[in-house]
C-alpha positions in Angstrom: 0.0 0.0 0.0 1.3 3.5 -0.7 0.4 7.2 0.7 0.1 10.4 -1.1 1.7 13.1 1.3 2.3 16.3 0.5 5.8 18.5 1.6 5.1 22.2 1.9 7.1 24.8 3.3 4.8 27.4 4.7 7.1 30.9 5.3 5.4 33.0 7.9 4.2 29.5 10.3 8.3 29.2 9.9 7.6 25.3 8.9 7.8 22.7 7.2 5.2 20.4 7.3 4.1 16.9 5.7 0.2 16.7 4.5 -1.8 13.5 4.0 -2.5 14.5 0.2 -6.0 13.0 0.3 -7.4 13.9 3.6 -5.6 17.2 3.9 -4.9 15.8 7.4 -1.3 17.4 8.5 1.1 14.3 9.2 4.1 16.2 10.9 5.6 19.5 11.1 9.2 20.5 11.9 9.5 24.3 13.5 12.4 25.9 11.7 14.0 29.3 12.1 12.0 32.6 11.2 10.9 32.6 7.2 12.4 29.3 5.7 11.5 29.7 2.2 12.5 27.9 -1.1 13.7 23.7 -0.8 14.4 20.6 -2.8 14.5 17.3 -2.8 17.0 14.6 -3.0 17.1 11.5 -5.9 16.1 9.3 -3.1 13.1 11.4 -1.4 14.7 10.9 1.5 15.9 14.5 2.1 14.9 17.9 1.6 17.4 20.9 1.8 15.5 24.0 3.0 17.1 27.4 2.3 16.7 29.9 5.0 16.0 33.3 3.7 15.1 34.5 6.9 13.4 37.5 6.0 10.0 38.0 5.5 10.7 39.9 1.8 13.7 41.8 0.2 11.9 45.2 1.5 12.7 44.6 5.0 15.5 47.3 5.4 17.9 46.3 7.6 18.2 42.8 8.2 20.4 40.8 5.7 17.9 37.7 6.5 19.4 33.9 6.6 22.6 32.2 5.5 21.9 28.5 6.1 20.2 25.8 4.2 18.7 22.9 6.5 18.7 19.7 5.9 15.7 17.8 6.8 15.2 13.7 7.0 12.3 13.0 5.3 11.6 9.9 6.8 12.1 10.8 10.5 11.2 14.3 9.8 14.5 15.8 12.2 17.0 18.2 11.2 19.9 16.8 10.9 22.1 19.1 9.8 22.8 23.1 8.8 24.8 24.2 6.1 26.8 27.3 6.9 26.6 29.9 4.0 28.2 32.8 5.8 28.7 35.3 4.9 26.6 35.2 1.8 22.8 35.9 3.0 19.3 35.4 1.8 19.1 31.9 0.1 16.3 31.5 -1.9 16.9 29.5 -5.4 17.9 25.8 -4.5 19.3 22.8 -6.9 20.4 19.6 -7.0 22.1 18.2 -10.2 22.0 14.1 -11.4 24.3 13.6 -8.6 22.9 15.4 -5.3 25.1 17.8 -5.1 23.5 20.9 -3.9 23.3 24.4 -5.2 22.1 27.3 -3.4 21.4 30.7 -4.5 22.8 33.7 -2.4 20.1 36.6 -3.2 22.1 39.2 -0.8 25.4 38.3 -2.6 24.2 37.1 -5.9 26.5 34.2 -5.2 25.6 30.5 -5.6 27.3 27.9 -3.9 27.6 24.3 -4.2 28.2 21.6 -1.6 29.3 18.2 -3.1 28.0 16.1 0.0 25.4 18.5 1.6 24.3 15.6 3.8 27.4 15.7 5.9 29.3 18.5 5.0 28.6 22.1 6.9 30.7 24.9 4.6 30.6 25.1 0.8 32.9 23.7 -1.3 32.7 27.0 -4.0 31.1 30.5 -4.5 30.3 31.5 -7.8 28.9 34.9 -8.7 25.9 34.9 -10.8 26.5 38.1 -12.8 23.4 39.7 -11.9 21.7 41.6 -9.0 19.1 40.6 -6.9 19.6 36.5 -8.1 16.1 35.2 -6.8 16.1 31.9 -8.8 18.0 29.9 -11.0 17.6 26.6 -13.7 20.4 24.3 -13.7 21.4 21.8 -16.1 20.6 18.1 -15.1 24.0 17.7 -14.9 25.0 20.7 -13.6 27.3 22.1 -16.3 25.3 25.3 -16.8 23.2 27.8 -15.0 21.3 30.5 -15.3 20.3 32.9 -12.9 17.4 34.7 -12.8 18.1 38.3 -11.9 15.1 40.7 -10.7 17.1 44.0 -10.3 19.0 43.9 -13.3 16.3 42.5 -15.8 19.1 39.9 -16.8 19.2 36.3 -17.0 23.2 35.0 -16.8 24.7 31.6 -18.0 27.2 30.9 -16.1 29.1 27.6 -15.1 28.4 26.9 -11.2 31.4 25.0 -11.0 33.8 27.3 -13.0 34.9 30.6 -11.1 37.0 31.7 -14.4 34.0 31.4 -16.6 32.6 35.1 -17.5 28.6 34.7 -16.8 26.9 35.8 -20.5 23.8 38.5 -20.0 20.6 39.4 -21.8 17.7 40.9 -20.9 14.2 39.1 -21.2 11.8 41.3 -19.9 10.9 43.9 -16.9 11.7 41.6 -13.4 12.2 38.3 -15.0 11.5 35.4 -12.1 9.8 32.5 -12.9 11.7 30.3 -15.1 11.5 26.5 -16.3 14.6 24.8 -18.0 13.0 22.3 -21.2 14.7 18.7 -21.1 16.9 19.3 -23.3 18.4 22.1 -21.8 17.9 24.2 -25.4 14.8 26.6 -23.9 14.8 28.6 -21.2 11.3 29.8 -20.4 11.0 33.2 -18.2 8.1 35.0 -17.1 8.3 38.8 -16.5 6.7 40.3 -13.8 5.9 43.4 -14.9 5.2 42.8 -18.4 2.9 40.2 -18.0 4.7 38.1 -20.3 6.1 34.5 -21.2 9.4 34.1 -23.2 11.2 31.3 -24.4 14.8 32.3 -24.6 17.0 29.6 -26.7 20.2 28.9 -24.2 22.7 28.6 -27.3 22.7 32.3 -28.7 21.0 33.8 -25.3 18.1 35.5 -27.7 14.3 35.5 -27.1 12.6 32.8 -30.1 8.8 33.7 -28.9 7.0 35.3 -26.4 3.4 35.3 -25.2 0.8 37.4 -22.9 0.2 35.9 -19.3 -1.8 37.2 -16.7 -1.3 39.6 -14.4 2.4 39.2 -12.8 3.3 35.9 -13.5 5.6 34.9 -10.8 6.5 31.2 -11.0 6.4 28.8 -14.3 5.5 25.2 -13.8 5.8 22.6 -16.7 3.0 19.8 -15.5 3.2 16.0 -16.6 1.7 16.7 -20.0 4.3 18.9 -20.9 2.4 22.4 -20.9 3.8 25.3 -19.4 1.7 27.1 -16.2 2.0 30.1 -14.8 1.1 31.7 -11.6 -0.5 34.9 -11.7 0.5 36.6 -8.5 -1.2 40.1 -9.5 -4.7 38.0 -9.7 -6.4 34.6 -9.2 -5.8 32.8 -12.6 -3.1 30.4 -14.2 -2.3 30.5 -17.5 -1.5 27.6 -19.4 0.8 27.4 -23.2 2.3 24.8 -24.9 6.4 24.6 -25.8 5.9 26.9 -28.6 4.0 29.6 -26.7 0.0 28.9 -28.0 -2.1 29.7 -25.7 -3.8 26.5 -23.9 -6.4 28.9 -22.0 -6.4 30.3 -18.2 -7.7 28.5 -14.9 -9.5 31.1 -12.2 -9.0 29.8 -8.8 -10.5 31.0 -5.4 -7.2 32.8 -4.2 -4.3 33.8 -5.5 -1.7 31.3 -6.2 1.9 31.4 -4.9 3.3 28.2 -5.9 2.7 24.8 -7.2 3.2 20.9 -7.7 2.6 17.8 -9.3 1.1 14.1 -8.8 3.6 11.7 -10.7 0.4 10.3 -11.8 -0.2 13.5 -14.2 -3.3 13.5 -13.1 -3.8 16.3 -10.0 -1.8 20.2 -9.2 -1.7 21.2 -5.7 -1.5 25.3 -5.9 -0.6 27.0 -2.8 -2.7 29.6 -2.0 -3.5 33.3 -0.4 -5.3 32.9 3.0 -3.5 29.5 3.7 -5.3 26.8 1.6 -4.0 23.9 -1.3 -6.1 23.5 -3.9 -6.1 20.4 -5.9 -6.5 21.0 -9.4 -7.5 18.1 -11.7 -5.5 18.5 -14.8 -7.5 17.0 -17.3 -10.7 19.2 -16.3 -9.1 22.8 -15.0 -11.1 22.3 -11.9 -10.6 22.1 -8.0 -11.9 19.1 -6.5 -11.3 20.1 -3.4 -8.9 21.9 -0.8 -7.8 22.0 2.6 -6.0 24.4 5.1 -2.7 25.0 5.8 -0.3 27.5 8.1 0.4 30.5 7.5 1.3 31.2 3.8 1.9 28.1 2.2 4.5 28.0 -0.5 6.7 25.5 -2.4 5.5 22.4 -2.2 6.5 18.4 -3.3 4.2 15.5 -3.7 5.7 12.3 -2.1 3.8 8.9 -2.6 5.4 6.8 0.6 4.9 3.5 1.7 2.7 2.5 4.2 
């Protein structure tokens, strides 16, 4: 027998917690220190690296926020151990390449750094700057090779190599306050979705030019490709996602109670679970556009994971 559960960091409750997908029933939650934000998963499932940002958004003057990413055992659901970024603050992007080493995303320094054995290691093993300002996210290669940061302050996106200091990060600009981005499987198309222009690009990774470009909804914050291979964006300025396929057609827009913040996928390709304003999860059958249903969460749920565990 196996059990849909559902991993959700949820920033201002300063937890992460683990949801019976089904019931909406919450499982377990681990306290964490103040605003824990963005996190990933291991190969295994067995462990989650949480990035502390510490902070509860880049406007709070005066406080550089976190510099640690936690490391959390799924399976026991304990901490059991803190990476030290000091004294590069504000970790928000997170990665993990084909062979779990871990990348995280300095937004205070617009440095990432990469620990080879995160699960027993404490300092990093190399900083790389991202050539940007204000690095909130970045797409890495499956292999690691290549990055690209996502840079809200500069209206850049930079390739760079996370594991080569010497390597001069390349820059173009996408759009006004690029952030949500989603890296195609072959690495060839970089899709970005701009903030303030209410727009979707798909930005070929070779020649760093945009190919195509479409209209989204209002500020477009996050882009999620879901098991059928369409492209979904969050509309953080109102209560809609919009959906397109790889060449940019429109595939129609999805209104929701709330607005959503972030989102995730059954394996199954079958059910979304959108995080949403006024702490709720909606699950969104795919195949329909609808919500079957939703259930409560802490205070302002965010990145989420779907797990299917034994029982």
């Amino acid at each position: 027998m196996s059990r849909d559960v559902l991993l959700l960091n949820q920033k201002c409750a300063h937890t992460l917690s683990l949801f019976d997908a089904t019931s909406g029933e919450e499982l377990h939650h681990l306290c964490l220190p103040d605003y824990p934000h963005e996190f990933v998963v291991d190969s295994t499932g067995r462990y989650a690296f949480v990035g502390h940002y510490g902070i509860l958004g880049a406007d709070c003057i005066g406080d550089q926020g976190g510099c640690s990413v936690f490391v959390v055992d799924l399976e026991t659901f304990t901490l059991i151990n803190t990476l030290s970024t000091w004294p590069y603050y504000r970790i928000h992007g997170l990665g993990i390449d084909d062979q779990d080493r871990l990348y995280a995303m300095s937004e205070g320094h617009n440095t990432l750094l990469l620990f080879n054995t995160p699960l027993t290691q404490t300092t990093p093993d190399l900083a790389v700057s991202s050539g940007g300002y204000k690095t909130h996210l970045f797409a890495l290669t499956k292999t690691g090779d290549w990055a690209y940061g996502i840079n809200l302050l500069s209206n850049t996106i930079t390739k760079f190599k996370p594991r080569d200091a010497t390597f001069t990060p390349i820059a173009m600009i996408p759009g006004r306050k690029p952030e949500g981005n989603s890296l195609s499987a072959d690495g060839r198309t970089l899709f970005i979705s701009n903030r303030d222009d209410d727009s979707i690009v798909a930005v070929d990774t070779e020649s760093m030019t945009v190919r195509a470009s479409a209209t989204t909804g209002r500020d477009p914050n996050r882009i999620y490709r879901d098991p059928k291979g369409r492209l979904i964006t969050t509309n953080y300025g109102e209560s809609s996602l919009s959906l397109f396929d790889e060449a940019l057609a429109p595939l129609g827009t999805i209104q929701l109670e709330a607005i959503p913040i972030a989102m995730s996928f059954h394996p199954d390709g079958e059910q979304a679970f959108v995080s949403l304003k006024g702490d709720r999860i909606a699950v969104l059958d795919l195949e329909s556009g609808q919500v079957r249903r939703s259930f409560a969460t802490r205070a302002e749920p965010d990145v989420s994971c779907l797990l299917v565990r034994d029982h």
